[in-house]
PDB file with one MODEL, atoms N, CA, C and O in Angstrom:
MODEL        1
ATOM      1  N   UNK A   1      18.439  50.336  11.514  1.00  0.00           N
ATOM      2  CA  UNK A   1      17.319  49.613  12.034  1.00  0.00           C
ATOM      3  C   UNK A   1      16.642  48.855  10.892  1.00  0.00           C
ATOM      4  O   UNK A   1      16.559  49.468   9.827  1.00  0.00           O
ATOM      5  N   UNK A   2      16.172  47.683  10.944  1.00  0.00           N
ATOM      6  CA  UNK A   2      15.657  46.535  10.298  1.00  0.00           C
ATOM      7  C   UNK A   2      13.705  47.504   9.933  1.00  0.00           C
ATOM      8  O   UNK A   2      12.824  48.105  10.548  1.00  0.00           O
ATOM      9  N   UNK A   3      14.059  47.015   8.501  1.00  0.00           N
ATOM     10  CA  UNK A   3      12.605  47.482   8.446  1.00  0.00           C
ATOM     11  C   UNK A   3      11.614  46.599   8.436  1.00  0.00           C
ATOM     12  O   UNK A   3      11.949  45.637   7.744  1.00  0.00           O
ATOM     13  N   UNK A   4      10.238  46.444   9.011  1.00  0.00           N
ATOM     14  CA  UNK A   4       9.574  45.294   9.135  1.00  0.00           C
ATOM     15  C   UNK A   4       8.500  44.959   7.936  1.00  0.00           C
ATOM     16  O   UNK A   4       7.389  45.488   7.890  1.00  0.00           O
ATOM     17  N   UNK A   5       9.076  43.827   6.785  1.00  0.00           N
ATOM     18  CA  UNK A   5       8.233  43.769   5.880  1.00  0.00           C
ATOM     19  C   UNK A   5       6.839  43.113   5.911  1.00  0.00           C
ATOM     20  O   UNK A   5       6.032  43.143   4.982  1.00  0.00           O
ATOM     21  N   UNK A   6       6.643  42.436   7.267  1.00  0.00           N
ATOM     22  CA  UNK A   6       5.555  41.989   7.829  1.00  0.00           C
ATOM     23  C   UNK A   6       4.128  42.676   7.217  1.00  0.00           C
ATOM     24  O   UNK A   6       3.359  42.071   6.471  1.00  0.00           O
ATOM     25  N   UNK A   7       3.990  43.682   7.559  1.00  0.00           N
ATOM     26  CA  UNK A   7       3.020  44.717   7.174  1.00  0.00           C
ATOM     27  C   UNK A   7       2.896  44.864   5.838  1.00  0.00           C
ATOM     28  O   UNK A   7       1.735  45.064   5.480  1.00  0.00           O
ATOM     29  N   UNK A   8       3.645  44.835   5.048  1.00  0.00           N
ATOM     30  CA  UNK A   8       3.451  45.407   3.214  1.00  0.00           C
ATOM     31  C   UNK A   8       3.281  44.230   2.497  1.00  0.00           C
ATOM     32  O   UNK A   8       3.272  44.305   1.268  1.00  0.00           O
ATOM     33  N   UNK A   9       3.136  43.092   3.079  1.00  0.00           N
ATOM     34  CA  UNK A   9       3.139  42.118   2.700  1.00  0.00           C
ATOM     35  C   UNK A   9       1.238  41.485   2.874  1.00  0.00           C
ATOM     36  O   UNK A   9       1.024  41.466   4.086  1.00  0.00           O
ATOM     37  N   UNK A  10       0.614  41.258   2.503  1.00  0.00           N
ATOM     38  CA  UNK A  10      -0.504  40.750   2.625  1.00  0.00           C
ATOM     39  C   UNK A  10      -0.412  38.787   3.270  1.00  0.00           C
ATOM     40  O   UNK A  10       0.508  38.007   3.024  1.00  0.00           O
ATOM     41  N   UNK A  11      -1.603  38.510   4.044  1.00  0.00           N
ATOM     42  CA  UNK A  11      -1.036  37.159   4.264  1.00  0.00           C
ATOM     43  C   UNK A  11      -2.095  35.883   3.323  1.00  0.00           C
ATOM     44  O   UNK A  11      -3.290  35.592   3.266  1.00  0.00           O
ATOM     45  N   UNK A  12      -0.846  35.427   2.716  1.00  0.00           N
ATOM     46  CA  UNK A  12      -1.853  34.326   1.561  1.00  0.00           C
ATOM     47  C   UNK A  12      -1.963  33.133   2.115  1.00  0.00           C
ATOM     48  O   UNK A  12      -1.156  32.549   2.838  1.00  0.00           O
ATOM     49  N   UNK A  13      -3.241  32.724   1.655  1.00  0.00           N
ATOM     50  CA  UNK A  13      -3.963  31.077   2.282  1.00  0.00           C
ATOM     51  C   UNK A  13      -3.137  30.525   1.414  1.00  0.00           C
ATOM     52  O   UNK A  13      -2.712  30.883   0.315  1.00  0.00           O
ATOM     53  N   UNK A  14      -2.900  29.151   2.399  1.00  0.00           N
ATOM     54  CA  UNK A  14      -2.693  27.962   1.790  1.00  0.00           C
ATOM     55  C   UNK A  14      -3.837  27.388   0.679  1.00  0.00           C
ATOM     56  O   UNK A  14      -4.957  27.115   1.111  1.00  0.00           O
ATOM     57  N   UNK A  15      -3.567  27.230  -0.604  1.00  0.00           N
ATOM     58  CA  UNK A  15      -5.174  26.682  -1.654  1.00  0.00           C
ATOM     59  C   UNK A  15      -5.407  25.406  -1.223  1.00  0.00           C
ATOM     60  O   UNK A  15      -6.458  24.767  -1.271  1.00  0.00           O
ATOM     61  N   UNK A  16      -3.808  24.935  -0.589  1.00  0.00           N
ATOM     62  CA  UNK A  16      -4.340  23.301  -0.686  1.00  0.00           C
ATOM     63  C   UNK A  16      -4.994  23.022   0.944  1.00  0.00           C
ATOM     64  O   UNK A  16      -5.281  21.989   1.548  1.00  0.00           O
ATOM     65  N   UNK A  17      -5.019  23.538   1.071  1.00  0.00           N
ATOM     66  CA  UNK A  17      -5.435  23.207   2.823  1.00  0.00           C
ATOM     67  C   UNK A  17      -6.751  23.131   2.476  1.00  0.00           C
ATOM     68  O   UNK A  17      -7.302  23.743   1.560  1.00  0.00           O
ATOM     69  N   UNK A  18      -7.521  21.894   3.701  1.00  0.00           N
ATOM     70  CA  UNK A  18      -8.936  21.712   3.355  1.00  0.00           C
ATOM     71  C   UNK A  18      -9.471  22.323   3.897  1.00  0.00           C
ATOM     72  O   UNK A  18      -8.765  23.064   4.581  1.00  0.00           O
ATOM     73  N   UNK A  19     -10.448  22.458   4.001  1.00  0.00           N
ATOM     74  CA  UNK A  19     -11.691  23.230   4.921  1.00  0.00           C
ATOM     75  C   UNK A  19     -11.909  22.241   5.767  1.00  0.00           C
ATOM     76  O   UNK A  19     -11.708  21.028   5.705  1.00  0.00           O
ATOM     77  N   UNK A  20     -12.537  23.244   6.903  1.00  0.00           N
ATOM     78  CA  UNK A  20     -12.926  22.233   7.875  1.00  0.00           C
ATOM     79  C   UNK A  20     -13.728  21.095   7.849  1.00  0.00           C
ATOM     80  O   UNK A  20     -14.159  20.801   6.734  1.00  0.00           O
ATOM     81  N   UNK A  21     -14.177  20.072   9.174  1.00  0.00           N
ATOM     82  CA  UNK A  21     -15.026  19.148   8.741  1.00  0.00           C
ATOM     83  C   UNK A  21     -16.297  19.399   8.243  1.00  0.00           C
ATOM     84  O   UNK A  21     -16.927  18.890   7.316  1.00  0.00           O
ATOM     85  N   UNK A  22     -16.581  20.371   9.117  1.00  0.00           N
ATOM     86  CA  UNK A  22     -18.252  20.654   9.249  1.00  0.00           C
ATOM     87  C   UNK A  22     -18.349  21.597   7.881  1.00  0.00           C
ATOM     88  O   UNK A  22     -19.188  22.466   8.119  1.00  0.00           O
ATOM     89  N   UNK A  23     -17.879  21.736   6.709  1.00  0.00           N
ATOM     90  CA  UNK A  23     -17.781  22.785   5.705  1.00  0.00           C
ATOM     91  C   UNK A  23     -17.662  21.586   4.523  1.00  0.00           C
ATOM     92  O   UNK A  23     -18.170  21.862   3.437  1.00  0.00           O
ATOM     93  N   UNK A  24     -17.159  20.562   4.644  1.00  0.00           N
ATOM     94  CA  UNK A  24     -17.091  19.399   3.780  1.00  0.00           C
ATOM     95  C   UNK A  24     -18.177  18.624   4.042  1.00  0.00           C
ATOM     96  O   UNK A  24     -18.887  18.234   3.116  1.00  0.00           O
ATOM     97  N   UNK A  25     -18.344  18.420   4.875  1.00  0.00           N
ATOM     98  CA  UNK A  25     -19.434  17.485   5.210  1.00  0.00           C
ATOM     99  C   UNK A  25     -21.006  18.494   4.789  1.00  0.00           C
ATOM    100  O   UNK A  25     -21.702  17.811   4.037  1.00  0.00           O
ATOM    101  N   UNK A  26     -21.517  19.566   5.024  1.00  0.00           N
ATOM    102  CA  UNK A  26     -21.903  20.470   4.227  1.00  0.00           C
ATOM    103  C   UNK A  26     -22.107  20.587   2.676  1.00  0.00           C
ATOM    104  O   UNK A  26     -23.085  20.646   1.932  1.00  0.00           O
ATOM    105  N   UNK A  27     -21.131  20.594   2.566  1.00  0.00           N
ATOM    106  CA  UNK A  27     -21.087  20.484   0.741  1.00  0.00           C
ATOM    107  C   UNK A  27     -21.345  19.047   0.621  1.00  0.00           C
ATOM    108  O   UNK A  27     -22.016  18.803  -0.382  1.00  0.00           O
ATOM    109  N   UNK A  28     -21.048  18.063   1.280  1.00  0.00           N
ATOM    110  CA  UNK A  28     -21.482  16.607   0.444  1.00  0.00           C
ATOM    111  C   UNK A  28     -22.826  16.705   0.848  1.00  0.00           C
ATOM    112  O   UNK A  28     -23.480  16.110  -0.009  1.00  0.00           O
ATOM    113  N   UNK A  29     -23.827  17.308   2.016  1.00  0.00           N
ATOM    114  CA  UNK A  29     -24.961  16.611   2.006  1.00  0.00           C
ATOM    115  C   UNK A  29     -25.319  17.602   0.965  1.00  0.00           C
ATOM    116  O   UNK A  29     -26.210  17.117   0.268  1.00  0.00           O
ATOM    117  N   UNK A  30     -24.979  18.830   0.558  1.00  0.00           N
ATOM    118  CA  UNK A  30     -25.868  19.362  -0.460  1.00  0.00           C
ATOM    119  C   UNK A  30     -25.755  18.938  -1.762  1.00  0.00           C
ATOM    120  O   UNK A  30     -26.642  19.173  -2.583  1.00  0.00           O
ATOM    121  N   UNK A  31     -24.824  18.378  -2.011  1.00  0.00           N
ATOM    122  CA  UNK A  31     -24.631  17.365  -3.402  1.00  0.00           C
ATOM    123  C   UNK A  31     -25.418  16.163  -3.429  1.00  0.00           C
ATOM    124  O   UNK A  31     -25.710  15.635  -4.502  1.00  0.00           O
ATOM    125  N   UNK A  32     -25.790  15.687  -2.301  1.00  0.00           N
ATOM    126  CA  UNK A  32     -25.865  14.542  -2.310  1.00  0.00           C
ATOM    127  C   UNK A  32     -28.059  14.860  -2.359  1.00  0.00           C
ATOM    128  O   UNK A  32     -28.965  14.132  -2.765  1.00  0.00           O
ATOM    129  N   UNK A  33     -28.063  16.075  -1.813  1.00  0.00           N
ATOM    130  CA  UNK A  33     -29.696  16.108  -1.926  1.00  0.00           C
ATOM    131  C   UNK A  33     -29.913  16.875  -3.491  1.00  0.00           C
ATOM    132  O   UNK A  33     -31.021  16.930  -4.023  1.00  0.00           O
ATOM    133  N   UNK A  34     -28.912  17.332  -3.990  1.00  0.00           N
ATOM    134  CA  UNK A  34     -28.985  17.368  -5.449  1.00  0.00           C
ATOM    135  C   UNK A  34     -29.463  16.721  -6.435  1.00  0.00           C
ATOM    136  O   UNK A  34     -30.296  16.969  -7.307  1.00  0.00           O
ATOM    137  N   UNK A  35     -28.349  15.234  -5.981  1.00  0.00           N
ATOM    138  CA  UNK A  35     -27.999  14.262  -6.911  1.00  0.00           C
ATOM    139  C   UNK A  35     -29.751  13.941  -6.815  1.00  0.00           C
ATOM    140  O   UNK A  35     -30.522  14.208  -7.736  1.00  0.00           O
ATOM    141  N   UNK A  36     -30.149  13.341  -5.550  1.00  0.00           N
ATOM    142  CA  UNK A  36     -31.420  12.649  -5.325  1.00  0.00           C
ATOM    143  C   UNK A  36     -32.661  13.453  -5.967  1.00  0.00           C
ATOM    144  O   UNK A  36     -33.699  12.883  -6.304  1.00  0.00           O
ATOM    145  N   UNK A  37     -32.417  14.990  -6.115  1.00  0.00           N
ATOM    146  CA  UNK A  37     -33.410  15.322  -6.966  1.00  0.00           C
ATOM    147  C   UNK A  37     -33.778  15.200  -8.283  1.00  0.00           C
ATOM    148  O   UNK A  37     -34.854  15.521  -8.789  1.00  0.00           O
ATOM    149  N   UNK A  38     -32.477  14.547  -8.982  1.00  0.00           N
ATOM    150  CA  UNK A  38     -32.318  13.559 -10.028  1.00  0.00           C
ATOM    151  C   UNK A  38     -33.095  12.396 -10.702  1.00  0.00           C
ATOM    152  O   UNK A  38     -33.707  12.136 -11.738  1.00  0.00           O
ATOM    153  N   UNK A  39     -32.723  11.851  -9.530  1.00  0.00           N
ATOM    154  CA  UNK A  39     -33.299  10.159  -9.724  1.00  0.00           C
ATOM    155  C   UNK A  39     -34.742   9.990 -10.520  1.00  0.00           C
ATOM    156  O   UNK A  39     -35.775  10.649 -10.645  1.00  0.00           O
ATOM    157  N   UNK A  40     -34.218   8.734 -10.983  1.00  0.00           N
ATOM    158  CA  UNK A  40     -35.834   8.297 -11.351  1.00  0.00           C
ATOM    159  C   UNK A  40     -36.299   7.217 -11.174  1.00  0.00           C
ATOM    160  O   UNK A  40     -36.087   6.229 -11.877  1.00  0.00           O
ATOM    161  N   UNK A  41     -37.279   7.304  -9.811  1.00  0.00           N
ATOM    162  CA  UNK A  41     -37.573   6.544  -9.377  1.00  0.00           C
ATOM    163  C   UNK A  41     -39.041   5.718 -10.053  1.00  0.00           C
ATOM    164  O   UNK A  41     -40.063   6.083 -10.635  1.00  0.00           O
ATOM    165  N   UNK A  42     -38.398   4.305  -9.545  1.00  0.00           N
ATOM    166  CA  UNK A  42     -39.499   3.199  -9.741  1.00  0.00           C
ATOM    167  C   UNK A  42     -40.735   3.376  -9.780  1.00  0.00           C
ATOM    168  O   UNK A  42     -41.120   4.319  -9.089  1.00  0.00           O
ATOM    169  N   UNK A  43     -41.488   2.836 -10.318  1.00  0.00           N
ATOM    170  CA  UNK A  43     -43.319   2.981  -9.765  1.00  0.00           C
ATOM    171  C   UNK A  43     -43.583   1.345  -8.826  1.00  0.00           C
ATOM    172  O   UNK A  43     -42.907   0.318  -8.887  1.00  0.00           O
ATOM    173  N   UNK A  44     -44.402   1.544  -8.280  1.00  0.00           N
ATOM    174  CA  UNK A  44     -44.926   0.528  -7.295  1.00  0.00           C
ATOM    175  C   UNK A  44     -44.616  -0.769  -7.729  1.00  0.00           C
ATOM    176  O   UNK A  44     -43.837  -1.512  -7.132  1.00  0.00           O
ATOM    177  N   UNK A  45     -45.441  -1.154  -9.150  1.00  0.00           N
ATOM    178  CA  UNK A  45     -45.309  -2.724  -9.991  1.00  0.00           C
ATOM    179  C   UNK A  45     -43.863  -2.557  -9.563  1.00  0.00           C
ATOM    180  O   UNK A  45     -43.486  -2.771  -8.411  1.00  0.00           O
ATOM    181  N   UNK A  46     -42.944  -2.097 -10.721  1.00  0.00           N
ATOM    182  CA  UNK A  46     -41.732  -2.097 -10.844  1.00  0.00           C
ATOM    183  C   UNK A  46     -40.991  -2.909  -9.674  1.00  0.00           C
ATOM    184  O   UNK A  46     -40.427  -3.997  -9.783  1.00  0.00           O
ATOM    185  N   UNK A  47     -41.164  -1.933  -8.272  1.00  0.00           N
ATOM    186  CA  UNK A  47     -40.129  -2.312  -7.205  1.00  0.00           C
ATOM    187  C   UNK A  47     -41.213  -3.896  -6.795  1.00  0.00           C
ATOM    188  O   UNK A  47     -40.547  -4.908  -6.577  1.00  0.00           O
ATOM    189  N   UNK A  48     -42.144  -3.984  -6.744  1.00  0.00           N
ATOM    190  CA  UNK A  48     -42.900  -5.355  -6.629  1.00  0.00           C
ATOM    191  C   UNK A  48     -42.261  -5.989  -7.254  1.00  0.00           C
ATOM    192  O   UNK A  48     -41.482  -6.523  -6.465  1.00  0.00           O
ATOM    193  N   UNK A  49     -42.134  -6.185  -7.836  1.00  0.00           N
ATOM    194  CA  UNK A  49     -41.665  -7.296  -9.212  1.00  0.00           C
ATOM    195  C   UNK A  49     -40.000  -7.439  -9.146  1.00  0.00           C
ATOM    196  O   UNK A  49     -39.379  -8.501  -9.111  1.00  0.00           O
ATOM    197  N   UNK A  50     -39.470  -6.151  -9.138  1.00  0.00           N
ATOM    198  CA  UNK A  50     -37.933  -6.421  -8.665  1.00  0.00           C
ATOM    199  C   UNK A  50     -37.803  -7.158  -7.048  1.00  0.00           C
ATOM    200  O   UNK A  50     -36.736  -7.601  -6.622  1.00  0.00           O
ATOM    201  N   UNK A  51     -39.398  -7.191  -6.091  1.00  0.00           N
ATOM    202  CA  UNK A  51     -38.744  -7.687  -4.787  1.00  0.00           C
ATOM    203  C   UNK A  51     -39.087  -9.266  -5.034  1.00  0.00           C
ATOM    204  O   UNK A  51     -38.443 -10.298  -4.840  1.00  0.00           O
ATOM    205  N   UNK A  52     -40.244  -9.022  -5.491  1.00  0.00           N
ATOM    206  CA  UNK A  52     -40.024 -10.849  -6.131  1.00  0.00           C
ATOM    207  C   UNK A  52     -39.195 -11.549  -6.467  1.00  0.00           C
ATOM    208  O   UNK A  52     -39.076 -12.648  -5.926  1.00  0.00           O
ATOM    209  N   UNK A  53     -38.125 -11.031  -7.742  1.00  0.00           N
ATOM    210  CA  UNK A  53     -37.248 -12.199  -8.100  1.00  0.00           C
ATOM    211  C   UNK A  53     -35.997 -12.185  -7.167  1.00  0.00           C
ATOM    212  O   UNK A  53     -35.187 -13.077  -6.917  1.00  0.00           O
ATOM    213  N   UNK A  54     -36.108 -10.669  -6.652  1.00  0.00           N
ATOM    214  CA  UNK A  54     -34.877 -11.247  -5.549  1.00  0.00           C
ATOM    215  C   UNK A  54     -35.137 -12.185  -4.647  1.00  0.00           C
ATOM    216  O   UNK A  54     -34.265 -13.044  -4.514  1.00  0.00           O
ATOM    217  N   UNK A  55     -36.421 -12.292  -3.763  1.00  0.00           N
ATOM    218  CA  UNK A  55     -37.131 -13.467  -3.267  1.00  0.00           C
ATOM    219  C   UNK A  55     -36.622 -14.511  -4.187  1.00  0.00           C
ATOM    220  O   UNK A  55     -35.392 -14.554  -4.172  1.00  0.00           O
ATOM    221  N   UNK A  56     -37.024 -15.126  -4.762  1.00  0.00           N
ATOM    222  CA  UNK A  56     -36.951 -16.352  -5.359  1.00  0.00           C
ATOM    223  C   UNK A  56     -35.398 -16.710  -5.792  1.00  0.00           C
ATOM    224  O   UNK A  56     -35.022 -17.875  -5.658  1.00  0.00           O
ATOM    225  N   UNK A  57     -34.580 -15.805  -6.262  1.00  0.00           N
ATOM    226  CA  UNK A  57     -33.695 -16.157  -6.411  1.00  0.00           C
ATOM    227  C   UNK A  57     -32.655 -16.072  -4.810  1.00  0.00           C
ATOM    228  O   UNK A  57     -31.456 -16.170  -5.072  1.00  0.00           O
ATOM    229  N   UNK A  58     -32.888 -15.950  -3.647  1.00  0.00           N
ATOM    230  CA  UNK A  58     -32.915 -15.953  -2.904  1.00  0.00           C
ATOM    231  C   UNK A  58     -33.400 -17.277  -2.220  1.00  0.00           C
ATOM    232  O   UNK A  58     -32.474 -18.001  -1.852  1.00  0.00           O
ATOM    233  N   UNK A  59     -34.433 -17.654  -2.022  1.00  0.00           N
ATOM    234  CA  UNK A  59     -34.885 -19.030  -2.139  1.00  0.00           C
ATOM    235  C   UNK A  59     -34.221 -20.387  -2.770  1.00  0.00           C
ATOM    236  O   UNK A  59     -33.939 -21.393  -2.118  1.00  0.00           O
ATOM    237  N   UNK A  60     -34.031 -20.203  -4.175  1.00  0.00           N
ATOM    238  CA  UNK A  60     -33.218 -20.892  -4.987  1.00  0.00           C
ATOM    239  C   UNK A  60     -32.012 -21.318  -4.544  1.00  0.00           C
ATOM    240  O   UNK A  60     -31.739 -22.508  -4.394  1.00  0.00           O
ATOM    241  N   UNK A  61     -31.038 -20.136  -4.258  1.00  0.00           N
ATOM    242  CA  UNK A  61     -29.577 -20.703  -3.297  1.00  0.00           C
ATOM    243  C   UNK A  61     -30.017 -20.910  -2.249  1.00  0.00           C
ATOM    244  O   UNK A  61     -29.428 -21.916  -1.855  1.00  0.00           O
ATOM    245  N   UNK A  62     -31.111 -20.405  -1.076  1.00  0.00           N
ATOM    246  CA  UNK A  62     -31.191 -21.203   0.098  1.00  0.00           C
ATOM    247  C   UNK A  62     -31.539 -22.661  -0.141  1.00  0.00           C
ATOM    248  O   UNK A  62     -31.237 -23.376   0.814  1.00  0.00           O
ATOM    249  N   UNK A  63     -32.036 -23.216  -1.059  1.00  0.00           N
ATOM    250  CA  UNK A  63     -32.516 -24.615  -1.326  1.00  0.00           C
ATOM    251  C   UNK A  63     -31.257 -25.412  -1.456  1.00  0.00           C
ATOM    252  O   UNK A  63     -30.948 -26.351  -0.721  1.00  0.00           O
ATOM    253  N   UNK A  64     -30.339 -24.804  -2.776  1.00  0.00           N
ATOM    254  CA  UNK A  64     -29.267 -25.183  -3.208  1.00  0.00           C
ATOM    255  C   UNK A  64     -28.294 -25.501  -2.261  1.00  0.00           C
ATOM    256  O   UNK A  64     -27.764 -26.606  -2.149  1.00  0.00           O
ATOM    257  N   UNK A  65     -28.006 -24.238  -1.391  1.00  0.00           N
ATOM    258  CA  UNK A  65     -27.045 -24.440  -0.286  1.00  0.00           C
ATOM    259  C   UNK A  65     -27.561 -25.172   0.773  1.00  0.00           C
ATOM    260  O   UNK A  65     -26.727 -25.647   1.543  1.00  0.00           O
ATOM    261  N   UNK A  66     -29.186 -25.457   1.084  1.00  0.00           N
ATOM    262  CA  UNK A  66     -28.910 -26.519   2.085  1.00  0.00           C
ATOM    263  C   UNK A  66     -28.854 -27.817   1.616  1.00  0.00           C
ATOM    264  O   UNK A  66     -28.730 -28.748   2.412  1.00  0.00           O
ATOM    265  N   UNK A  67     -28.948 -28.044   0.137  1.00  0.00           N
ATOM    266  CA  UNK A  67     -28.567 -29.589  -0.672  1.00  0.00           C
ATOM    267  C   UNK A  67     -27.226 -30.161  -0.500  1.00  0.00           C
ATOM    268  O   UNK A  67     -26.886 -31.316  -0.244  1.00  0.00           O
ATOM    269  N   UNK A  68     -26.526 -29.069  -0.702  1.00  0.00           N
ATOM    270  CA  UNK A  68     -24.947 -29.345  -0.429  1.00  0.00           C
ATOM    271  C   UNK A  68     -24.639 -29.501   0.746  1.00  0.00           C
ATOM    272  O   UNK A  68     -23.649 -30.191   0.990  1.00  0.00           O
ATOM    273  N   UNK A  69     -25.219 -29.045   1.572  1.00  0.00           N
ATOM    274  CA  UNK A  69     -24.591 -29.091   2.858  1.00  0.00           C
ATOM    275  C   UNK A  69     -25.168 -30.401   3.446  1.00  0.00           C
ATOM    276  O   UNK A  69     -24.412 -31.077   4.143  1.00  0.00           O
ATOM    277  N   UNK A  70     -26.810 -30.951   3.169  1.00  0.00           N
ATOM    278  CA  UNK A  70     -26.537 -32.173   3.624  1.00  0.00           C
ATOM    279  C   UNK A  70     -25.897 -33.409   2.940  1.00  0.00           C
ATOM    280  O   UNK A  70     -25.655 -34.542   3.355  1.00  0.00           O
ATOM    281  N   UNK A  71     -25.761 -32.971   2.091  1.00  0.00           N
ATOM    282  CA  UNK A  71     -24.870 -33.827   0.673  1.00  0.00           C
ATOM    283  C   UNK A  71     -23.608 -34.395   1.651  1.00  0.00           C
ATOM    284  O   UNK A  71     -23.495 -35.549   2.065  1.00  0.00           O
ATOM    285  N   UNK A  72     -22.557 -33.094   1.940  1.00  0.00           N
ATOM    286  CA  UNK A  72     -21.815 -33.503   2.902  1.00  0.00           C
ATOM    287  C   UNK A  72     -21.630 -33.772   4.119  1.00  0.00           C
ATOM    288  O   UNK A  72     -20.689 -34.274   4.734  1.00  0.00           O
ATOM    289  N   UNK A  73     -22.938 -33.265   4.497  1.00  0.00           N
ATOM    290  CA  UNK A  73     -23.165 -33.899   5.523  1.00  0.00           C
ATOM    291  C   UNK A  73     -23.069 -35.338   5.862  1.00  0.00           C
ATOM    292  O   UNK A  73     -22.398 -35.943   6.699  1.00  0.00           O
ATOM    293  N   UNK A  74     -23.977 -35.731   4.928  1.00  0.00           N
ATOM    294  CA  UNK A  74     -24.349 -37.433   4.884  1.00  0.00           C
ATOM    295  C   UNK A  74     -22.954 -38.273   4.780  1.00  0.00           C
ATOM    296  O   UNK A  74     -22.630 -39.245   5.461  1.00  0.00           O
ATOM    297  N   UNK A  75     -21.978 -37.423   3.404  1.00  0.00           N
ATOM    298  CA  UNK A  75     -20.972 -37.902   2.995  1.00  0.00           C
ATOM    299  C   UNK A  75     -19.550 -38.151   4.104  1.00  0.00           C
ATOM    300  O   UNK A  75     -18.766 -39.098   4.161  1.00  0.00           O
ATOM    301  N   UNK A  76     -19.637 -36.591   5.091  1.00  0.00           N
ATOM    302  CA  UNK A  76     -18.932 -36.840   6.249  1.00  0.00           C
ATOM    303  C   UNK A  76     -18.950 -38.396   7.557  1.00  0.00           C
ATOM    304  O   UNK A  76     -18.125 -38.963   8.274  1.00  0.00           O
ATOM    305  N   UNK A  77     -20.487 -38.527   7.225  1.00  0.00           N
ATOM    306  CA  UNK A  77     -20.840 -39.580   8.271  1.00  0.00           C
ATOM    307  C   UNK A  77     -20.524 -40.895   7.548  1.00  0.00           C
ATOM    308  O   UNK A  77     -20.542 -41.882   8.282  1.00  0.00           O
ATOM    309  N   UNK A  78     -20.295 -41.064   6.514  1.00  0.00           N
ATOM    310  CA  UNK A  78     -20.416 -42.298   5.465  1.00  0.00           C
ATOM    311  C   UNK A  78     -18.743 -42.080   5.757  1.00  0.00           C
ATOM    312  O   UNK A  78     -18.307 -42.723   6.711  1.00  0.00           O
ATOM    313  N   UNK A  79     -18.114 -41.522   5.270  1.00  0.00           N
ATOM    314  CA  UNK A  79     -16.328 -41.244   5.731  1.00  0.00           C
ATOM    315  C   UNK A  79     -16.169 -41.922   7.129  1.00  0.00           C
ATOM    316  O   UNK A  79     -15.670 -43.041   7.247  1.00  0.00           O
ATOM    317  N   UNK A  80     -16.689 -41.070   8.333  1.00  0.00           N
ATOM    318  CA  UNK A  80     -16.487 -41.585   9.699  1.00  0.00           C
ATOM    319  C   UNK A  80     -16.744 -42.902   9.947  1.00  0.00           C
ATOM    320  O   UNK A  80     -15.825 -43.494  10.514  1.00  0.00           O
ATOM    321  N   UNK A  81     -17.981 -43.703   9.623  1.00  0.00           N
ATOM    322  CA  UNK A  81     -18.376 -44.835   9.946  1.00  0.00           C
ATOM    323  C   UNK A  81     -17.526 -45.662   9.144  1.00  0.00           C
ATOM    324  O   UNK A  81     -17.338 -46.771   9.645  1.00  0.00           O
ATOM    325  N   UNK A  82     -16.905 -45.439   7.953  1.00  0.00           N
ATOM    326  CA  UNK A  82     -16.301 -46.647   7.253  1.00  0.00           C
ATOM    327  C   UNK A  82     -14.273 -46.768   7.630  1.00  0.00           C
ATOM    328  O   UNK A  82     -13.462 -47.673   7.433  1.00  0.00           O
ATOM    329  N   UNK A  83     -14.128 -45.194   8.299  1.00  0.00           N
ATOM    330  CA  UNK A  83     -12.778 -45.645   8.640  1.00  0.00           C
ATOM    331  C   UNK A  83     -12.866 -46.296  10.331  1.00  0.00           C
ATOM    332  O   UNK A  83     -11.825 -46.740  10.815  1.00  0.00           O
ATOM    333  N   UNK A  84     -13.887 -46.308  10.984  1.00  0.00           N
ATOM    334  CA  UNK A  84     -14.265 -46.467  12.247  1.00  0.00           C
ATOM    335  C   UNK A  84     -13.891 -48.101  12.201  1.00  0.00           C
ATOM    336  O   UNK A  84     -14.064 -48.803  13.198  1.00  0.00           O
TER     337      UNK A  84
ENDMDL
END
């Protein structure tokens, strides 16, 4: 009769197998409220002043890009009317 080594044998995890979702997703938000206890955040001026120049430089290409565009604009109609 066959002896059954089933039993004397202990059963080993796979290491590489992941954990579930909800066990990963877990560990990232607790890393992630880690990380944020980190930071060093801005003071008031600071983020003022950083929302300003993005404003303006923001402004700047909206000006720019609507120059060009009637640039060719104009230039499209000057094309049409002269092969017309």
């Amino acid at each position: 009769m066959a002896k059954n080594n089933s039993a004397e044998k202990p059963v080993k995890k796979d290491k590489n197998k992941k954990p579930n979702i909800f066990v990963r997703m877990g560990r990232k938000l607790k890393e992630t409220f880690s990380e944020l206890k980190n930071v060093t955040w801005p003071t008031f001026g600071k983020a003022l002043k950083s929302t300003g120049v993005v404003l303006v430089v923001v402004l700047i290409f909206t000006v720019l890009v609507t120059c060009v565009n009637v640039g060719f604009t104009e230039l499209l109609e000057l094309i049409t009317k002269w092969g017309a």
